[in-house]
TIGUTI-765703 format. One record per residue (C-alpha): residue in one letter; y, x, z. Coordinates in nm, 4 decimals, decimal comma. Each point is the difference from the previous one (the first is absolute). Example, Ala and Ser with C-alpha at 12.3 -4.5 7.8 and 13.67 -1.06 7.14 Angstrom:
A  -0,4500  1,2300  0,7800
S  0,3440  0,1370  -0,0660
end
This chain:
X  1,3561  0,2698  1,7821
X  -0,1540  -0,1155  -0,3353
X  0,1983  0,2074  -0,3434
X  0,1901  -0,2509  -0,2118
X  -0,1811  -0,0226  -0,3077
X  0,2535  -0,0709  -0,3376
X  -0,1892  -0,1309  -0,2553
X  0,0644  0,0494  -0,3837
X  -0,0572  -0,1513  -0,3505
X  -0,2179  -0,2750  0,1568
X  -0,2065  -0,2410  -0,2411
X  -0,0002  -0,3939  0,0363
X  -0,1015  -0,0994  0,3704
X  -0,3822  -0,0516  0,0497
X  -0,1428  -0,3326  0,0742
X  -0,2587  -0,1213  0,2811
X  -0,1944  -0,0553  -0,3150
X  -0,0039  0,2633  -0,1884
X  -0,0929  0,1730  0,3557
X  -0,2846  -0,2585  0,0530
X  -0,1008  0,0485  -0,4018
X  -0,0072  0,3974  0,0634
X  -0,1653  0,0153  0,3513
X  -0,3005  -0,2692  -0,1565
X  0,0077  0,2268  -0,3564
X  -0,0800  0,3474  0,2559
X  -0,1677  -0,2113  0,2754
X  0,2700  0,1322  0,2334
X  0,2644  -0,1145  0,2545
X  0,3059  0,1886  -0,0390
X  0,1505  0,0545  0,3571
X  0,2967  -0,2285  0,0850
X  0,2455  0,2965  0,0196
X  -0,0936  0,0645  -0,3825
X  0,0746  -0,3525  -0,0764
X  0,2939  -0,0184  0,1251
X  0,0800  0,3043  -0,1431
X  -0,0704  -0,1034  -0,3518
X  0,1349  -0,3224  0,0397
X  0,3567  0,1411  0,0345
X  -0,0171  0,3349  -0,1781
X  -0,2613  -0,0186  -0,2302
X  -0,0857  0,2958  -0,2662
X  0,2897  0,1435  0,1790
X  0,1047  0,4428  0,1059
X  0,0401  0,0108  0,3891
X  0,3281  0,2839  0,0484
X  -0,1164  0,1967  0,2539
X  -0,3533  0,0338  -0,2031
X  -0,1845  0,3410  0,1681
X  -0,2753  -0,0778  0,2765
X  -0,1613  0,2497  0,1447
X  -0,4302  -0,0327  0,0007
X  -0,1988  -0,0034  0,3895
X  -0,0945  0,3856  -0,1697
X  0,4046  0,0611  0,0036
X  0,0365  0,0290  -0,4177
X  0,2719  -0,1491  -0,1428
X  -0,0377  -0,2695  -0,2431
X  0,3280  -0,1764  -0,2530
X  -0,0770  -0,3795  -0,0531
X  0,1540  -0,0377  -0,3407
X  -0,0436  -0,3892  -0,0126
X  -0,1660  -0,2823  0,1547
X  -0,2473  -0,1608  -0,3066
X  0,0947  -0,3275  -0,0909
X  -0,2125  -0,2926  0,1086
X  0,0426  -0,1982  -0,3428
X  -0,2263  0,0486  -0,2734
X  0,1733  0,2427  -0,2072
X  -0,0397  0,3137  -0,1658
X  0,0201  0,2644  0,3100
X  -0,0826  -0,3053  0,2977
X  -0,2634  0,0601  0,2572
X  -0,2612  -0,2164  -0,2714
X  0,0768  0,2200  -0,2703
X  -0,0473  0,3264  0,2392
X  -0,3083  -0,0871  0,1580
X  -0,1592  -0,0633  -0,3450
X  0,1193  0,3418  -0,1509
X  -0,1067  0,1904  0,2899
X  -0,3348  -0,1823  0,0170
X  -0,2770  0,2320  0,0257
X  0,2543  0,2985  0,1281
X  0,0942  -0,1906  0,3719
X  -0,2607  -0,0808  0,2376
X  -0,0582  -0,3603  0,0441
X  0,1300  -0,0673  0,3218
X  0,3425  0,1346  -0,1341
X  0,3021  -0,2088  -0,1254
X  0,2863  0,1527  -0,1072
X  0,3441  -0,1539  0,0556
X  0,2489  0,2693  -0,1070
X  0,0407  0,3439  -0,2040
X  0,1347  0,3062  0,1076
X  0,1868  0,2033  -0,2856
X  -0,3128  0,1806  -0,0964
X  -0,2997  -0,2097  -0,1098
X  -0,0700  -0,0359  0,3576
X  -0,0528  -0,3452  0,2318
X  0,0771  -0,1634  0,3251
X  -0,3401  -0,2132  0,0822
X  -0,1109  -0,2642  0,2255
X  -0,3185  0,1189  0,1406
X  -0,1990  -0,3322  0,0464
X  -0,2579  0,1350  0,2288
X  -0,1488  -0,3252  0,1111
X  0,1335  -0,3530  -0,0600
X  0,0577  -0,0744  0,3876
X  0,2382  0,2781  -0,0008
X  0,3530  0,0627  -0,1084
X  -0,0148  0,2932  -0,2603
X  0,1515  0,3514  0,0876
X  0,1731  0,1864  -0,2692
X  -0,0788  0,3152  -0,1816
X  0,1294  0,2341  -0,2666
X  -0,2113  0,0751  -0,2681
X  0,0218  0,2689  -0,2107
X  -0,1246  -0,0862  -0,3909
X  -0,0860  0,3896  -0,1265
X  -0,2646  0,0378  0,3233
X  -0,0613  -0,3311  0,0346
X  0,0178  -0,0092  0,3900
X  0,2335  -0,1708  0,2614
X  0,1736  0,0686  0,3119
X  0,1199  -0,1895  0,3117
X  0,3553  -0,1156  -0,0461
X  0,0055  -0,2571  0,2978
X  -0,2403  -0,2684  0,1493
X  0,2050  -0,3156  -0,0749
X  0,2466  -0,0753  -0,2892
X  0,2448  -0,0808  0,2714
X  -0,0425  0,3368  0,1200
X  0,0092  0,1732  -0,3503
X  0,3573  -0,1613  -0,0313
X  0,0997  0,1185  0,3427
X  -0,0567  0,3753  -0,1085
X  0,2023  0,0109  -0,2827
X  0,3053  0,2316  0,0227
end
């Protein structure tokens, strides 16, 4: 039985265009669960927030980024860690410690997994091969 997720101090609602404007900006496509994540709880905290990683570490999602182009959105994040996060690696929310939640765009015919990467070492982990799944093991 999927968790009930609460969701807290969310920003305006996303749009299918700012979606379409981001996903053409990173040459992406966001999976649908994302979007219609975003498009009702955007920039928002989930309450429960821990997940545990496919290595069995557990991991506090502070807050979801937002997808408008503000100070702190996923835009603004991608270009300050640019040069720090490997390229195939989007991040789409913060954990309390400098740390992100990341689409893993392996190929473009594929939906992207999720990891955790870790911004002192630089390196990620598993967290769950779908987004729909990474929401599924919070608790």
């Amino acid at each position: 039985m999927p968790v009930k997720i609460d969701w807290k101090f969310e920003k305006a609602v996303a749009t299918d265009r700012i979606l379409a404007q981001l996903e053409t900006h990173f040459h992406v496509s966001f999976p649908e669960a994302y979007k219609q994540l975003v498009k009702q709880h955007n920039g928002a905290r989930p309450r429960p927030n821990v997940i545990k990683t496919t290595a069995g570490k557990e991991r506090v999602i502070k807050t979801f980024l937002t997808v408008h182009p503000t100070k702190g959105g996923i835009k603004d994040v991608s270009e300050w860690l640019y040069g720090q996060l490997p390229d195939d690696l989007l991040a789409f929310a913060s954990d309390p410690f400098g740390n992100y939640f990341c689409f893993h765009f392996r190929t473009p015919e594929t939906e992207p997994s999720i990891s955790f990467w870790h911004h002192e070492t630089q390196h990620g982990e598993v967290v769950a091969d779908s987004f729909r799944e990474f929401l599924g093991k919070l608790f």
